[in-house]
C-alpha positions as CSV (number, residue, x, y, z in Angstrom):
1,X,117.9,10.2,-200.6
2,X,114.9,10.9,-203.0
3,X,112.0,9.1,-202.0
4,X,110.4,8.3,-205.5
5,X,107.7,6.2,-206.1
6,X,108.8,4.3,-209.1
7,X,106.6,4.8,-212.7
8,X,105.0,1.3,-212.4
9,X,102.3,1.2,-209.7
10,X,100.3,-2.1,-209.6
11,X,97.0,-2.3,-208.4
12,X,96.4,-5.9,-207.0
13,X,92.7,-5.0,-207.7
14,X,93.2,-4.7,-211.1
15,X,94.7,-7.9,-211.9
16,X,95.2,-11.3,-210.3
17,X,97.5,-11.6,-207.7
18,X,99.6,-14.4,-210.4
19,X,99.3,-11.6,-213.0
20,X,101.5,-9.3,-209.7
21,X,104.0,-11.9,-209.5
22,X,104.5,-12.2,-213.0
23,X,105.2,-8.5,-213.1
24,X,107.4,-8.5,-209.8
25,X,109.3,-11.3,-210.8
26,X,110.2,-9.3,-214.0
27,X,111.5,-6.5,-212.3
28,X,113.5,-8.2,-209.4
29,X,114.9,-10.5,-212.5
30,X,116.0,-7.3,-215.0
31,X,117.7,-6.0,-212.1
32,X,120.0,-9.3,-211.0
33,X,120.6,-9.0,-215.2
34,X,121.5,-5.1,-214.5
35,X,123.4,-5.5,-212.2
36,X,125.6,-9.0,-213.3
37,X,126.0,-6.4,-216.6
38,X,127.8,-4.0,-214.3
39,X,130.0,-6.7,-212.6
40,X,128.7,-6.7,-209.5
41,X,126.7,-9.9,-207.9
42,X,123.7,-10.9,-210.2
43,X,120.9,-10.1,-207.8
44,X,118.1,-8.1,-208.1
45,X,114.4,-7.1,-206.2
46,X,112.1,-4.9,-205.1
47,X,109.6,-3.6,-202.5
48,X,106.0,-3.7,-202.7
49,X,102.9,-2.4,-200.5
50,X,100.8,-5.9,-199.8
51,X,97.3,-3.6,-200.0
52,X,98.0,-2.1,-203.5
53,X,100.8,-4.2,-204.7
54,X,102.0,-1.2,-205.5
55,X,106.2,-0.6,-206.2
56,X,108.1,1.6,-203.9
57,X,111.5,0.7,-204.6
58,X,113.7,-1.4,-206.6
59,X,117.4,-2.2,-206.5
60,X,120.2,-4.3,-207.5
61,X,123.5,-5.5,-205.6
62,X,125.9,-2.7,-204.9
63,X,128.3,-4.2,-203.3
64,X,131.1,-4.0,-206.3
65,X,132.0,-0.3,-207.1
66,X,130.0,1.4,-210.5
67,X,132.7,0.6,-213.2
68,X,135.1,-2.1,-211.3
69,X,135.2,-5.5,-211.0
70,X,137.3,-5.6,-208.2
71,X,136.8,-2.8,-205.9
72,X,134.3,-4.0,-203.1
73,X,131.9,-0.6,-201.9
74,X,130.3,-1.8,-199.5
75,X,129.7,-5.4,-198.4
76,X,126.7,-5.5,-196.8
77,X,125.0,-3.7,-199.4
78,X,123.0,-6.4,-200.6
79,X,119.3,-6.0,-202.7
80,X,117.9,-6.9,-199.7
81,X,119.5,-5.0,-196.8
82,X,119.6,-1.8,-199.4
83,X,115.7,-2.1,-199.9
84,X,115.6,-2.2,-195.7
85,X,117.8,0.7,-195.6
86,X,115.8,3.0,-198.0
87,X,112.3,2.0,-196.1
88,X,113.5,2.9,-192.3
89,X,115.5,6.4,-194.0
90,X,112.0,7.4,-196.2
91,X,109.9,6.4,-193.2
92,X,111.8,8.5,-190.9
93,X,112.6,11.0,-193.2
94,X,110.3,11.8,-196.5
95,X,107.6,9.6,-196.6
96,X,106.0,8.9,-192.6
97,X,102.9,7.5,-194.4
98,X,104.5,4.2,-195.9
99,X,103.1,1.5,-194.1
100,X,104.3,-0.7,-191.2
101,X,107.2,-3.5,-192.5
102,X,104.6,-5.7,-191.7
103,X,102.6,-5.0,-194.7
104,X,105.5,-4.7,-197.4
105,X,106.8,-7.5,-198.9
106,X,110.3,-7.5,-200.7
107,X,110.9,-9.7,-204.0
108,X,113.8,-10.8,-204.5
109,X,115.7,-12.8,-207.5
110,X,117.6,-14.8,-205.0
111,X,116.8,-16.7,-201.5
112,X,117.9,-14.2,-199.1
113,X,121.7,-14.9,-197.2
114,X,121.9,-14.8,-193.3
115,X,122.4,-11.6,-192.8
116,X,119.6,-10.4,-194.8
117,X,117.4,-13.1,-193.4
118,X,118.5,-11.4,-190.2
119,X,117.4,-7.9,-191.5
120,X,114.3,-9.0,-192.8
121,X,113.6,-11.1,-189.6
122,X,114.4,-7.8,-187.2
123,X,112.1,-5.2,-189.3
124,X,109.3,-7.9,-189.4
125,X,108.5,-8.0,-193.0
126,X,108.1,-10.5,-195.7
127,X,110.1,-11.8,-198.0
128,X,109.4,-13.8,-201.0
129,X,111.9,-15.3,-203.7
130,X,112.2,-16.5,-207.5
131,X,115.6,-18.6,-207.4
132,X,117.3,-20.9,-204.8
133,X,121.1,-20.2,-203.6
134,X,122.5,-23.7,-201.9
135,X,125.2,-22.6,-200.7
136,X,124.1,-19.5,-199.0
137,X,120.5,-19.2,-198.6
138,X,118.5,-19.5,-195.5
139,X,116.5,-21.5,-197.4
140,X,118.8,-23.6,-198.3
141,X,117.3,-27.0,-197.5
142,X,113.8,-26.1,-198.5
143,X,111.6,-23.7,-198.0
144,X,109.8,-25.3,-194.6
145,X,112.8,-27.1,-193.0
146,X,113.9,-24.1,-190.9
147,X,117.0,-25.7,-189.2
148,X,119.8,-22.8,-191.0
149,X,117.8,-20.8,-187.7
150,X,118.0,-21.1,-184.0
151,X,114.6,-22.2,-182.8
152,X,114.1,-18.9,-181.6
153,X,113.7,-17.5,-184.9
154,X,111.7,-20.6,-186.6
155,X,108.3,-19.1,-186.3
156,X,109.0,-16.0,-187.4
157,X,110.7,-17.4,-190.4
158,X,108.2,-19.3,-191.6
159,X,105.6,-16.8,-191.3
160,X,107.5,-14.3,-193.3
161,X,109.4,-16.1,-195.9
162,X,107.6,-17.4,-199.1
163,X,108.6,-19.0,-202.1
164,X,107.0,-18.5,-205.6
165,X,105.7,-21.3,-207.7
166,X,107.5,-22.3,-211.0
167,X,104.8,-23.3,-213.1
168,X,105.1,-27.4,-214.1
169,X,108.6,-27.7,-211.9
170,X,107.4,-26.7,-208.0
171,X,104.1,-25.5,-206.4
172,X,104.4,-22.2,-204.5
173,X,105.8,-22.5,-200.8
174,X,105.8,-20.8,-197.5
175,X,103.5,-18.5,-195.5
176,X,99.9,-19.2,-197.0
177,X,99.7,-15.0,-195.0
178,X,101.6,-13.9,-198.2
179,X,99.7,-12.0,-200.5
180,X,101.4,-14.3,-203.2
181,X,100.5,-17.0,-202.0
182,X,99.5,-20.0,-204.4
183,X,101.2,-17.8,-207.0
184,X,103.3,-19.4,-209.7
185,X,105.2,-17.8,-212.4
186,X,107.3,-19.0,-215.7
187,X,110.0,-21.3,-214.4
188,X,112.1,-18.6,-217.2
189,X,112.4,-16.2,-214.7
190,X,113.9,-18.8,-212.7
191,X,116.4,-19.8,-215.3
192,X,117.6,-16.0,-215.5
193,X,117.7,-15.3,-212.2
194,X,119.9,-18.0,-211.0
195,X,121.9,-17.6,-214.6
196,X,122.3,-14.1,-213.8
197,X,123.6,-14.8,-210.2
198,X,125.8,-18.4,-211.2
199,X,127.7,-16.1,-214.2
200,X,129.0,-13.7,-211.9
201,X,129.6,-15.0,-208.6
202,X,133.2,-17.6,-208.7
203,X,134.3,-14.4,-210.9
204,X,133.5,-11.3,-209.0
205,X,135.1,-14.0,-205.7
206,X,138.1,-14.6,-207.4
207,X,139.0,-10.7,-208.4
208,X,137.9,-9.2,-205.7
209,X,140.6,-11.5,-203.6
210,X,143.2,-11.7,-205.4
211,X,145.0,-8.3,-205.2
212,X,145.7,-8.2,-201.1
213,X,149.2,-8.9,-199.6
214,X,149.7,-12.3,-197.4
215,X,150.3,-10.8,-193.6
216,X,153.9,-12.0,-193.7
217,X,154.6,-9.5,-196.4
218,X,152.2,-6.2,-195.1
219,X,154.3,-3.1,-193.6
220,X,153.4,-1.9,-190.7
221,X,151.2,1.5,-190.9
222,X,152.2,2.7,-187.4
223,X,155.9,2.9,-188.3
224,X,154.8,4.5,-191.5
225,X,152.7,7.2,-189.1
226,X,156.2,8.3,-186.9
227,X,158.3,8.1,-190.1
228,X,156.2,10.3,-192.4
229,X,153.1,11.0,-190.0
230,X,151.8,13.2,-192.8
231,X,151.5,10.9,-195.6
232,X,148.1,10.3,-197.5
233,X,148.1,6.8,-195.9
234,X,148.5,7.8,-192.4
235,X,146.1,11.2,-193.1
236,X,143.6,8.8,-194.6
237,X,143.4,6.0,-191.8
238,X,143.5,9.1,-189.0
239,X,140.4,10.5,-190.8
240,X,138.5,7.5,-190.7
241,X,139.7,7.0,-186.9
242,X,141.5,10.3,-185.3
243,X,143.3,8.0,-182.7
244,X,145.0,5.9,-184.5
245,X,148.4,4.9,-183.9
246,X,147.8,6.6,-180.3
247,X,149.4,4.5,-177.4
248,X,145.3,4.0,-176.7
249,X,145.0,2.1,-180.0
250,X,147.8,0.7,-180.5
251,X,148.2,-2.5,-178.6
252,X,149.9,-5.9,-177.7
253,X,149.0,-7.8,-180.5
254,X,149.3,-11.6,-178.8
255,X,147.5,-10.0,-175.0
256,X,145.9,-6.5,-175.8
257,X,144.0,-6.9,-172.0
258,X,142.9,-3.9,-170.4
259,X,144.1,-1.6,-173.3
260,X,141.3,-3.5,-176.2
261,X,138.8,-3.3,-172.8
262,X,139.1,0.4,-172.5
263,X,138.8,1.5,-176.0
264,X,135.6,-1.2,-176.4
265,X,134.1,0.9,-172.9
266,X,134.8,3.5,-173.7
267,X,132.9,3.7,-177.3
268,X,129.9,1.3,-176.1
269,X,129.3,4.2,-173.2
270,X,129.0,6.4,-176.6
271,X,127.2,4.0,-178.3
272,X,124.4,4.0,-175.5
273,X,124.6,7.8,-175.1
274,X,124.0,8.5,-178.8
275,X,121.9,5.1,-179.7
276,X,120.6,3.4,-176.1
277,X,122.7,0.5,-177.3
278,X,125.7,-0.6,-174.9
279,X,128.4,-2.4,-177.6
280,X,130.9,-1.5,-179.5
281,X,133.5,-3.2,-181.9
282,X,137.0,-2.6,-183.0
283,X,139.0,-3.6,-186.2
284,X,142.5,-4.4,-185.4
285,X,145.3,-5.3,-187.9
286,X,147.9,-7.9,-188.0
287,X,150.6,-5.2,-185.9
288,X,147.7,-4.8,-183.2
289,X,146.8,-1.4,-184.7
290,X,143.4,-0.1,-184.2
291,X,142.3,0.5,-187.3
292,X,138.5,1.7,-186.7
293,X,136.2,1.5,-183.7
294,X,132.8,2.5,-182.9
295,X,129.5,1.3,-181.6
296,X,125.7,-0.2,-182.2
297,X,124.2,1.4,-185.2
298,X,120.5,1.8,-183.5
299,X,118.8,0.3,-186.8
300,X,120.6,-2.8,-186.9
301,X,121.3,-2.7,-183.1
302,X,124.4,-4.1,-183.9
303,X,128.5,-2.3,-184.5
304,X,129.6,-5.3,-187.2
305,X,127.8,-4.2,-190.3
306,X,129.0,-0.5,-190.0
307,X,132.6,-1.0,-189.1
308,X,132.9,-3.8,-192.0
309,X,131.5,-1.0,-194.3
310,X,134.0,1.7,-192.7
311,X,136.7,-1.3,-193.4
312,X,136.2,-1.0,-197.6
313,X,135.7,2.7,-197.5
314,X,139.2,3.3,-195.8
315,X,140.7,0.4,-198.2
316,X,138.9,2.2,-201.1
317,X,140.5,5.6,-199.7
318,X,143.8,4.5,-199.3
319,X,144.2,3.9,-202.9
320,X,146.8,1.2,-204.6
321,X,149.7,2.1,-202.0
322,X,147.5,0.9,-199.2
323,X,147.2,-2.0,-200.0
324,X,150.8,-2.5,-199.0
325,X,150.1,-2.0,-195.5
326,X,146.1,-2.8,-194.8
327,X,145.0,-6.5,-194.3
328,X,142.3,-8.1,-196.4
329,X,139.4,-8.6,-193.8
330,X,140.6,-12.3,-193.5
331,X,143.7,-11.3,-191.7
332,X,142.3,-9.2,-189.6
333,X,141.0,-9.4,-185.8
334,X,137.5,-8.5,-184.9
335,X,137.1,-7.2,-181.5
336,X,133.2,-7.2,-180.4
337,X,131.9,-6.3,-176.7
338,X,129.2,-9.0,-176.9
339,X,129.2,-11.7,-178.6
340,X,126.3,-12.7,-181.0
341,X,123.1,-13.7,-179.9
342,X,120.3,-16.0,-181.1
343,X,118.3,-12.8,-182.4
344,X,117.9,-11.2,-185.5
345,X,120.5,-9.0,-184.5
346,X,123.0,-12.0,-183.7
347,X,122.1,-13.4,-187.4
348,X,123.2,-10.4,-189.0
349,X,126.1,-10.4,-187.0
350,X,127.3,-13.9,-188.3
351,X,126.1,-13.6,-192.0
352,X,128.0,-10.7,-192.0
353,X,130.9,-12.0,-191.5
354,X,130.8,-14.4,-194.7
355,X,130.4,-11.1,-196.5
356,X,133.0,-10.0,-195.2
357,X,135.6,-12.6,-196.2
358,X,133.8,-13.3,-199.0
359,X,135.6,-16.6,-199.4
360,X,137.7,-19.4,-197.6
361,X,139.7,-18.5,-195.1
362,X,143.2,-19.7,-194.4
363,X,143.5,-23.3,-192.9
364,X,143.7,-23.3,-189.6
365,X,141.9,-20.2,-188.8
366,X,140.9,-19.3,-185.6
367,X,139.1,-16.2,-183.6
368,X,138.6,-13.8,-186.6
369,X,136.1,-12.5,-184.7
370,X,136.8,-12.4,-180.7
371,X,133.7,-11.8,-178.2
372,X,134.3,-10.6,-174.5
373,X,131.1,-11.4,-173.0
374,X,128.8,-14.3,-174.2
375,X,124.7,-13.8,-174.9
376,X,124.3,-17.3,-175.0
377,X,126.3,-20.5,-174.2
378,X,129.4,-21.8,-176.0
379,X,127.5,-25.1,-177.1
380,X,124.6,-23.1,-178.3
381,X,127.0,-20.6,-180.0
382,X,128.7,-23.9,-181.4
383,X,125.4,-25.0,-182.6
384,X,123.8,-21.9,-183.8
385,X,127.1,-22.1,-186.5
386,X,126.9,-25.4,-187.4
387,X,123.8,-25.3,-188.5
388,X,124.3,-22.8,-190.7
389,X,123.9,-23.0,-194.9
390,X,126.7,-24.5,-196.4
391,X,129.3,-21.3,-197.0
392,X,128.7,-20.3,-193.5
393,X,129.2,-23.2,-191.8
394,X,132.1,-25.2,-194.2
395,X,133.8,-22.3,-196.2
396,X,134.1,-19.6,-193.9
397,X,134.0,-22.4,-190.4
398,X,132.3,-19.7,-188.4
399,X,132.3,-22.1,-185.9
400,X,136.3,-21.6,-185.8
401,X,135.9,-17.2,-186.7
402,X,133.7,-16.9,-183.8
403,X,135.6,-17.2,-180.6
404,X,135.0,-15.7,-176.9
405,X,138.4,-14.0,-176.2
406,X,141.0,-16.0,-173.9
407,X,142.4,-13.0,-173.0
408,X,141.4,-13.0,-168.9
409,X,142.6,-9.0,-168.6
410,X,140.3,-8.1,-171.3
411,X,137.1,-10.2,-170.0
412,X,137.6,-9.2,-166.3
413,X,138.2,-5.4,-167.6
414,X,134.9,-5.3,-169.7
415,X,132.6,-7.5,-167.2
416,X,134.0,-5.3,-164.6
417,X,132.4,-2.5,-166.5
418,X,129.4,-3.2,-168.1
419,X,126.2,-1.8,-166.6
């Protein structure tokens, strides 16, 4: 990845620091308009150094795929996360001398979700927004009330996460640290942002759900891989996990026990070789297939966000056909080691998962996402979910997704095992 530092540098000591978030605000709002254009979620921002104001990096939503409006990419690749990403590869990679996350600040068109809110919150750098998102931003009840977070994460939050001033409509809000702060911009930008975001979002929902097969009507890829073990389905979903449809992943869909406990062992034991991080999660399909399994990505110490964006590329791979056999996430079962915690890390576990469905589940729906081992009580947990913005908490009822597995095999395998 090219580490270019974009045309427009802006030297806060050559303007006012309202005349930098005029100029910022332009940018992060001509992206969300770029990037609606291209069908994909109207959202836009970029990244700034606080001691120069000068622009590093800006970006627009990716999760749609260039030139579809229905083909998700990647899931978690909102502006946010994307504009994390590209700072921890430059800094490790091309450009050692950017500064600590502490001293960056991200603008963003939109009030960040709960997983980026959970990215932002791990890295320890600032955040500060044009437009408000009700349904899922962490902000969602105003920018100081700071109950969408376990108290854990409160101070932090409020120390990082800023809002700018709409000039004659609201006075700038959040942390007076922010090297915005008092800033106000026209309430315009404001109007295009949120335009930008509104015009795209039931749309991009509705298409990108509407092409998947209920579970009652899927075929079964594992009799597909005996019957014609070399067909580009099978091929593809062995690529993107070799064992598949082995008698190690393939289990007993209503008790997988000991079986799910040895594969989840046996790749967070890789996971802490390779990252120092013991978890691991598995996705498992409605005929108890294990379709992908791995471990704890070291940056964002957790397995969710990778194996959800493994999930869409092996969808995306599979082509039309496979759609006749793979599960829209929804249907699917979630196997995690540990379940989520009230950390950074455990936010972006939990947002996550609304971008993941992206949309209301079925009624009734229970244990989407199955835990072995706890990191905090079940009435926290409960808590922790309720409290959640509105799409979290009432659409997706990650209060009802997020279960600890009943499965006493599985648990008694895994605690058995743990170090």
């Amino acid at each position: 990845m090219p580490a270019v530092m974009l045309e427009k540098e802006m030297d806060r000591g050559s303007g006012s620091s309202g005349l930098l978030a005029e100029k910022c605000a332009r940018i992060a709002v001509e992206e969300a308009e770029k990037a609606a254009a291209k069908g994909t979620f109207g959202v836009g921002g970029l990244l700034i150094e606080n001691s120069t104001g000068r622009v590093l990096k800006k970006m627009q939503n990716r999760v749609i795929a260039a030139g579809s409006t229905t083909i998700v990419a990647d899931p978690t690749a909102h502006v946010e996360k994307q504009l994390l990403d590209w700072y921890y590869f430059s800094r490790k990679k091309a450009l050692p001398l950017l500064p600590p996350a502490a001293d960056m600040t991200i603008v963003c068109s939109l009030d960040p979700c709960i997983m980026c809110a959970g990215a932002i919150l791990s890295a320890g750098m600032n955040v500060i927004r044009i437009s408000d998102d009700p349904e899922c931003g962490v902000s969602c009840r105003g920018q100081d009330d700071l109950t969408t977070l376990p108290a854990e994460l409160r101070q932090e939050k409020a120390a990082r996460f800023s809002a700018f001033g709409l000039r004659g409509k609201r006075s700038f809000a959040g942390s007076q640290d922010s090297i915005f702060s008092g800033s106000e911009i026209d309430p315009l930008f404001d109007k295009r942002s949120t335009r930008a975001f509104t015009s795209s979002l039931a749309k991009i929902r509705n298409n990108i759900n509407k092409d998947w097969i209920l579970p009652d009507r899927l075929e079964n890829p594992g009799l597909l891989a005996k019957s014609k073990p070399s067909s580009h389905l099978v091929k593809t979903i062995r690529h993107h996990n070799p064992q598949a449809f082995s008698e190690e992943h393939t289990l007993n869909p209503g008790a997988p026990g000991a079986a799910l406990g040895q594969v989840l062992i046996s790749k967070a034991r890789e996971s802490y070789r390779n990252a120092g991080l013991f978890n691991s999660a598995c996705i498992i399909d409605p005929f108890g297939n294990i379709l992908l399994a791995g471990g704890a990505s070291p940056v964002e110490q957790t397995p969710l966000l990778d194996m959800m964006r493994r999930y869409y590329s092996l969808v995306n791979d599979a082509g039309e056909n496979g759609r006749r056999y793979l599960a829209h996430p929804k249907y699917c079962k979630i196997a995690i080691l540990f379940g989520p915690a009230r950390s950074p890390a455990g936010l972006m576990e939990v947002g996550s998962l609304g971008s993941f469905f992206e949309g209301k589940l079925p009624r009734n729906s229970r244990g989407q996402l199955e835990y072995v081992i706890p990191r905090q009580d079940v009435s926290e947990l409960s808590g922790m979910l309720r409290s959640l913005p509105p799409f979290y908490s009432r659409t997706a009822n990650l209060e009802n997704v997020i279960q600890q597995t009943q499965d006493d095999a599985l648990k008694e395998f895994c605690m058995a095992r743990v170090p």
